[in-house]
C-alpha positions as CSV (number, residue, x, y, z in Angstrom):
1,X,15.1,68.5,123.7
2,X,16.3,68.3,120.2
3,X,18.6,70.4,120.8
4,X,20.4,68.2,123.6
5,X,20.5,65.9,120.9
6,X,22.3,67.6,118.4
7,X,25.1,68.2,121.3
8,X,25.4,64.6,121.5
9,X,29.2,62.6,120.6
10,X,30.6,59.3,120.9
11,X,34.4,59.0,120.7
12,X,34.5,56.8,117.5
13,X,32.6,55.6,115.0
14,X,33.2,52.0,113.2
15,X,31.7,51.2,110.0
16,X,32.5,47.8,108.1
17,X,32.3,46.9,104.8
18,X,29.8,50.6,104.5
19,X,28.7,51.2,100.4
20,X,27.2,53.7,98.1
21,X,27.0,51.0,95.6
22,X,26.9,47.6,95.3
23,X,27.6,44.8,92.7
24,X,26.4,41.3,91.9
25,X,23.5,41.7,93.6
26,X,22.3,38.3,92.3
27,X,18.2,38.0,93.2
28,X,14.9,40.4,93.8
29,X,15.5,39.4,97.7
30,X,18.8,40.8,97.6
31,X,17.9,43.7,95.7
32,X,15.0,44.4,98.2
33,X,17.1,44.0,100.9
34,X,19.6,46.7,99.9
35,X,17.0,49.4,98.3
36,X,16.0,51.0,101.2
37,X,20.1,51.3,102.2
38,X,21.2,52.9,98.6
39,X,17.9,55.1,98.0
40,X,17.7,56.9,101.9
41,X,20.9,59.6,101.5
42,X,22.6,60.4,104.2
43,X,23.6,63.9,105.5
44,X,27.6,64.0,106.2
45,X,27.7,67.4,107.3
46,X,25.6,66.8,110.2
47,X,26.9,62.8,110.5
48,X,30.6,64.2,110.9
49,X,30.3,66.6,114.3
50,X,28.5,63.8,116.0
51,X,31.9,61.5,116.5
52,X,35.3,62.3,117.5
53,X,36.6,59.8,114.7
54,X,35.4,57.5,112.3
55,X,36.8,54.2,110.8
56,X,35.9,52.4,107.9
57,X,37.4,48.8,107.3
58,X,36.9,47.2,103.6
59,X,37.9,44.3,102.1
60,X,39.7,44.1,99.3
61,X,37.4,41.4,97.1
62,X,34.4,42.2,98.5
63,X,32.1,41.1,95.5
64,X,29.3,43.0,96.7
65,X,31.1,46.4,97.3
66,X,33.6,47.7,94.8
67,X,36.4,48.3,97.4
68,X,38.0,51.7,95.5
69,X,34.7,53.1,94.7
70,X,33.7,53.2,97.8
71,X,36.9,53.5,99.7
72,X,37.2,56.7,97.7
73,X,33.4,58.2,98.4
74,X,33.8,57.4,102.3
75,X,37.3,59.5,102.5
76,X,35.6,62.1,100.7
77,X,33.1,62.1,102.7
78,X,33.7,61.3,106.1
79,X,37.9,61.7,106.0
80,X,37.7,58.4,108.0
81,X,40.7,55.8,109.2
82,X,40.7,53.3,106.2
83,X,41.3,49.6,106.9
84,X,41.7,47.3,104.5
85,X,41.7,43.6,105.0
86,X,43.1,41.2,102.7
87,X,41.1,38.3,100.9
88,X,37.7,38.6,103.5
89,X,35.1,38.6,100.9
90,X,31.8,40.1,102.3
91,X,33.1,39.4,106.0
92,X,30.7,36.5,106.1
93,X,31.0,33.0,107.2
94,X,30.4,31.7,104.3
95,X,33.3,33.7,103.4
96,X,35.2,32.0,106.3
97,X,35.1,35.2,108.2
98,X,33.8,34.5,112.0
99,X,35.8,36.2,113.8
100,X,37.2,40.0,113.6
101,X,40.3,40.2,116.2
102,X,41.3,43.4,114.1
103,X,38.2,44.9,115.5
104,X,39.0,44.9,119.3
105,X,42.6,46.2,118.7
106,X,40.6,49.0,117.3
107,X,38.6,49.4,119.9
């Protein structure tokens, strides 16, 4: 059986706003929330051959995830199509961000 699952593929991958680091992490909650994310590493050489392609979109004043640290560590990475969107913050509503209509041209 496990090996059915290691044959397994989907046609594309789509990651938002994904990190290896984050900044102004601001309270105990919020640095509870993300610990589990930043200590559990994650194996790219067998993530890669499970997905025909793999996007990552960013935003350019995220203040949570430094947008060329990360930009740079997911190319190396993962080699994935890099979007950038301009001015979305943490693609939050409270950062005015409810609705992603780049995402379904993407799709």
């Amino acid at each position: 059986m496990e090996d059915l699952e290691a044959e397994k593929k989907v046609e594309k991958i789509i990651l938002i706003v994904p990190w290896f680091s984050l900044t102004n992490l601001t309270s105990k909650e919020e640095e509870k929330i993300a610990s589990p994310w930043l200590e559990t590493q994650i194996n790219f050489t067998k993530v890669k051959p499970h997905a025909k392609q793999f996007t990552a979109i960013f935003s350019d004043n995220d203040y949570f995830v430094p947008y060329k640290e990360n930009v740079a560590l997911f190319k190396k990475l993962l080699n994935p199509q890099i979007i950038t969107e301009h001015k979305k913050g943490h693609f939050s509503e409270d950062d005015g961000v409810i609705k992603l209509p780049m995402l379904l041209r993407i799709l």
